[in-house]
C-alpha positions in Angstrom: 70.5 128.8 77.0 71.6 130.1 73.1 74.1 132.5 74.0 74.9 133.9 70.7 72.9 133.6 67.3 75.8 134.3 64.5 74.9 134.3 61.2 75.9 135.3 57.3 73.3 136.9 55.1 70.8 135.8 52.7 69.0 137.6 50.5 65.4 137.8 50.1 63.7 137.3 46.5 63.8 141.4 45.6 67.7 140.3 45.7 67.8 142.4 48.4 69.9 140.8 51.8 67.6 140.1 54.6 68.9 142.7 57.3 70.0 141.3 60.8 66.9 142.1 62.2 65.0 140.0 60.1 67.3 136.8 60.7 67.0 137.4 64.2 63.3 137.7 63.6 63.2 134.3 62.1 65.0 132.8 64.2 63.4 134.0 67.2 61.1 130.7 67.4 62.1 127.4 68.3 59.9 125.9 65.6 60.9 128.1 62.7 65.1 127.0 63.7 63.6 123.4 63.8 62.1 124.1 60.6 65.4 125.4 59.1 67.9 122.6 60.6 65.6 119.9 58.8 65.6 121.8 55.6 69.2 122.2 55.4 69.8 118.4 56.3 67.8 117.2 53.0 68.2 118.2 49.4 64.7 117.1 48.9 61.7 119.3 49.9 59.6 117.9 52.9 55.8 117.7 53.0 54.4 119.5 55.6 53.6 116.3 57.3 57.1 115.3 57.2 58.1 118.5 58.2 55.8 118.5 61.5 56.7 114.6 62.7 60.5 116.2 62.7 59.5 118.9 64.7 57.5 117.8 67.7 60.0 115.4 68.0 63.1 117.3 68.7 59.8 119.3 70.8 58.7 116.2 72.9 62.6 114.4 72.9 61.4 111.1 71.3 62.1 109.9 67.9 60.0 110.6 65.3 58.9 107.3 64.8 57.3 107.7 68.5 55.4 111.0 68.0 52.1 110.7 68.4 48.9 112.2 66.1 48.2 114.5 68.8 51.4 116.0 69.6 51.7 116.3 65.7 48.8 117.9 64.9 49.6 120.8 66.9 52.9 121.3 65.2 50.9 120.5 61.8 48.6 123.6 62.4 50.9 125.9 63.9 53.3 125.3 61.0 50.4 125.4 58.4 49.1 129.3 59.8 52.2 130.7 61.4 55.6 129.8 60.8 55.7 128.6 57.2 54.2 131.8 56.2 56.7 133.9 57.8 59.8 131.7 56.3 57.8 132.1 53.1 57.7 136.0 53.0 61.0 136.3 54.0 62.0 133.9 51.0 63.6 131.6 53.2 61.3 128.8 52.0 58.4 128.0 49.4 55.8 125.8 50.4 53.9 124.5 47.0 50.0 123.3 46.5 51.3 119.4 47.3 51.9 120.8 50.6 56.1 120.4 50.0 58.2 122.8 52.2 61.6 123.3 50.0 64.8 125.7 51.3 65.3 129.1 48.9 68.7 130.0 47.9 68.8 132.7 51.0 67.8 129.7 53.1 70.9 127.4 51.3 73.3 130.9 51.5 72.5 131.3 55.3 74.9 129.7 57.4 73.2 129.7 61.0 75.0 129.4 64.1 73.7 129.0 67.5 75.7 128.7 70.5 74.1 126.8 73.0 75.1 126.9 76.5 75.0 124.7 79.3 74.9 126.7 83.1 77.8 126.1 84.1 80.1 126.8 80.6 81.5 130.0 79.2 81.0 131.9 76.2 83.9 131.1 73.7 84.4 135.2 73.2 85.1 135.0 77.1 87.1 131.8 76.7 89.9 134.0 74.7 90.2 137.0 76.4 90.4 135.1 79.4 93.2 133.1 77.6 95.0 136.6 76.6 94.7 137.2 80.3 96.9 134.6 81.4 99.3 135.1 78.0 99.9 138.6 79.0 100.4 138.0 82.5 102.9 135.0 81.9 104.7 137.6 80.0 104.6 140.5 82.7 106.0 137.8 85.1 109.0 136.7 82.8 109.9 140.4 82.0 109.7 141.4 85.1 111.9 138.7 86.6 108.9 137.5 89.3 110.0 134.7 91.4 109.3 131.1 89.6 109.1 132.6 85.9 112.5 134.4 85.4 113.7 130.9 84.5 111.4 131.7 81.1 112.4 133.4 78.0 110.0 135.5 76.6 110.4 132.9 73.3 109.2 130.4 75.4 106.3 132.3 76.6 105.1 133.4 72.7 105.6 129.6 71.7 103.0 128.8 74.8 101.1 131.3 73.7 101.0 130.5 70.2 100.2 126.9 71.0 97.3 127.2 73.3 95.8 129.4 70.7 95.8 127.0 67.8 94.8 124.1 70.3 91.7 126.3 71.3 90.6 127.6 67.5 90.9 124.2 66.2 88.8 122.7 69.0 86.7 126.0 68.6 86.3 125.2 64.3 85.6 121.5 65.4 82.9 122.8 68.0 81.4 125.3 65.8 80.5 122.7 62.7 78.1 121.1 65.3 76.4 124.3 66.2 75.8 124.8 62.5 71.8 124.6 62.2 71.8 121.5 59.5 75.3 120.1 60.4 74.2 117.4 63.2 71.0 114.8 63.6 69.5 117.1 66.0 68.9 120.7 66.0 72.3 122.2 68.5 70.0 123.7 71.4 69.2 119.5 72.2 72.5 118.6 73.0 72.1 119.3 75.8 69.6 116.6 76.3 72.0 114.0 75.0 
């Protein structure tokens, strides 16, 4: 399930930023994020074919060596009448008469996240205020002298606090480079598959 889409704007070629909506827009299809995270893992523009063999096999969960002409051509067409077009008038890519797909600079200025999320985790917004939670109740129960915790000082309780905090936002940081669309082998909403 992608809980949570985050993004930083690009801009479109009337220099203009592309609005939210239009992001979200994009990003709306599995094949156009495919599209992107392949892009931003090459400096090099992809042909269309290229492009397509990448595709259905993040699609089909085989590597792309093992895609088959069928499965492709699918992708090939869809890409060729739907989703290319859209990336293109939103200046996100530029597809050229040799049929090469290459990233804009609002494609190379958009940093995409996507958190993906398996059934049984949590959100990483939920994650900290849960974690608040239980800092400001640690520290209720060592002002308030409750059974077990007066042997705390509220120093001790900030210096818990502090450290599970910077534990968690590193392993967040760490986390969050690998739901970067571009960042990893496969696109981030496979690893669950893995």
């Amino acid at each position: 399930m992608l809980s949570a889409l985050d993004t930083t704007a690009g801009s479109n070629a009337n220099g203009g930023e592309l609005s939210q909506d239009e992001i979200f827009d994009v990003l709306s299809n599995r094949r156009r994020r495919f599209v992107i995270h392949a892009l931003k893992r090459t400096e090099e523009p992809l042909d269309v074919s290229e492009l397509s063999t990448h595709v259905t096999a993040w699609e089909v969960g085989v590597e792309p060596e093992e895609v088959t002409y069928e499965d492709r051509r699918n992708v090939y067409s869809t890409l060729q009448r739907t989703h290319l077009p859209k990336l293109e008038e939103k200046d996100i890519v530029t597809v050229d008469d040799e049929n090469l797909v290459r990233a804009t600079p609002t494609l190379e200025n958009l940093d995409i996240y996507v958190e993906v999320l398996g059934s049984r985790e949590i959100p990483w917004s939920l994650y900290y205020v849960g974690l608040a939670g239980v800092a400001v109740s640690l520290l209720l129960a060592v002002a308030t002298d409750t059974p077990g915790f007066a042997a705390l000082a509220p120093l001790d309780v900030g210096i818990f606090t502090v450290t599970v905090f910077g534990v968690s936002s590193i392993v967040h940081h760490v986390v969050g480079r690998r739901t970067r669309l571009g960042n990893t082998e496969r696109p981030p909403e496979l690893r669950t598959r893995e």
